[in-house]
C-alpha positions as a Markdown table, in Angstrom:
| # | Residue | x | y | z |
|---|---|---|---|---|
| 1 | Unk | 0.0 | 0.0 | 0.0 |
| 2 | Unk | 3.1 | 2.2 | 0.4 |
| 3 | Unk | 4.5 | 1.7 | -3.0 |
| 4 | Unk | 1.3 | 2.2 | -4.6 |
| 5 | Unk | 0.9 | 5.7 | -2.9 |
| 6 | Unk | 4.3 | 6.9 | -3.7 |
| 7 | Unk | 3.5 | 6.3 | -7.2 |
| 8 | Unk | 0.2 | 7.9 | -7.1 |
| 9 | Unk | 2.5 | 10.6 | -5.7 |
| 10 | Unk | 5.0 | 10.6 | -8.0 |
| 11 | Unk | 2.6 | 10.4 | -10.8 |
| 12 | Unk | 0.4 | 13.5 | -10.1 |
| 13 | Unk | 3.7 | 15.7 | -9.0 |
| 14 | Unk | 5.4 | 14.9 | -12.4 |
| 15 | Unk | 2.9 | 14.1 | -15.0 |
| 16 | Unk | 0.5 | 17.2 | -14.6 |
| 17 | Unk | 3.2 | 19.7 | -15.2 |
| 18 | Unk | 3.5 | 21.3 | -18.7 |
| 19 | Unk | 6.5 | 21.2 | -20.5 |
| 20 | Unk | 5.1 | 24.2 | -22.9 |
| 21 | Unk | 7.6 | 27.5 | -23.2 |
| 22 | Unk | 5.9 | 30.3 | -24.3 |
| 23 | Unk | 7.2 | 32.5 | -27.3 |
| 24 | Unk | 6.5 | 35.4 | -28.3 |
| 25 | Unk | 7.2 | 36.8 | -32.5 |
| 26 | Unk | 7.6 | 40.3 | -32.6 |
| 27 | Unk | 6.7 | 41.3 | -36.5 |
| 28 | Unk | 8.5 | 43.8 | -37.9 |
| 29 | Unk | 5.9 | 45.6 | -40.3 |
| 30 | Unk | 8.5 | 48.0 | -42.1 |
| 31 | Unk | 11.8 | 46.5 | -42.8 |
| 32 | Unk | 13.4 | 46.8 | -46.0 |
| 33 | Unk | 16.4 | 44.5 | -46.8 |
| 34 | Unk | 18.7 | 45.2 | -50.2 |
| 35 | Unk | 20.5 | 42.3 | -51.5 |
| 36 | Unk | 23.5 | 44.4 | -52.5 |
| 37 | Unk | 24.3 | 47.9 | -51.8 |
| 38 | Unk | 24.9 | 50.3 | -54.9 |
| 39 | Unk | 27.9 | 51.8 | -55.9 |
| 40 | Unk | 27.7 | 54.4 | -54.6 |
| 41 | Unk | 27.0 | 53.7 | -50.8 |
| 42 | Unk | 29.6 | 55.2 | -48.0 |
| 43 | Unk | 30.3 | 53.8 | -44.9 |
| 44 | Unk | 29.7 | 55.8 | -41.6 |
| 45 | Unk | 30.5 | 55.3 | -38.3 |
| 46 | Unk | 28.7 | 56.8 | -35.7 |
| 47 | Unk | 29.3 | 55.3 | -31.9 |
| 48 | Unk | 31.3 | 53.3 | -33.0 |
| 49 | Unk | 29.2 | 51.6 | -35.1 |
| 50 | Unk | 28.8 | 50.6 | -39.1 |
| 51 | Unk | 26.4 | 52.2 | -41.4 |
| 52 | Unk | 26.1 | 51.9 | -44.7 |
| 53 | Unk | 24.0 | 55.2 | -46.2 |
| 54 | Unk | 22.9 | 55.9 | -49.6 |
| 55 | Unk | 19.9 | 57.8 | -50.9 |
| 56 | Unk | 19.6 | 59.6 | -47.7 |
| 57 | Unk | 18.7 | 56.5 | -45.4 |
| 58 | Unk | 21.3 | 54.0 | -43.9 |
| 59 | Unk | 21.7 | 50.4 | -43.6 |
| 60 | Unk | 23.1 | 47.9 | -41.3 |
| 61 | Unk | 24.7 | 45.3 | -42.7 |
| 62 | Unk | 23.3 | 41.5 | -41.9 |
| 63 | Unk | 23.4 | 38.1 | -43.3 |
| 64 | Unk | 20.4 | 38.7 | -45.5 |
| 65 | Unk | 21.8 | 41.6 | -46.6 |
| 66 | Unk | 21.3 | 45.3 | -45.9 |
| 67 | Unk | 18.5 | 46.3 | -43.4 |
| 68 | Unk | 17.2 | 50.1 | -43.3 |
| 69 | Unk | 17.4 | 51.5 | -39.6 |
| 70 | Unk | 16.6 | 54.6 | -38.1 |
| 71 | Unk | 19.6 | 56.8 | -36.5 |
């Protein structure tokens, strides 16, 4: 009769817990990527950090390319 109540124990302490992690996807409703950056493009660094500007708007430069970002 012991046994069988420390697995009724066991059973209710570790089977009714959820394994479920929540996540959350933040969309990002305005972001342009460019493949490959013109000719013309500079390179600016402000705080020590990379832009790439051209046309009046700058770009950080990622794996999928070149992402437009506010500074």
């Amino acid at each position: 009769m012991k046994k069988l109540a420390v697995i009724v124990f066991l059973i209710s302490a570790f089977g009714f817990q959820s394994c479920a992690v929540r996540v959350v996807e933040r969309s990002q409703p305005n972001v342009v990527v460019v493949k490959k950056a013109p000719r013309n493009h500079r390179v600016v660094v402000i705080k020590k950090k990379r832009y790439y500007t051209w046309g009046g708007k700058y770009y950080r430069k990622t794996r999928r390319g070149y992402v437009r970002v506010r500074v």
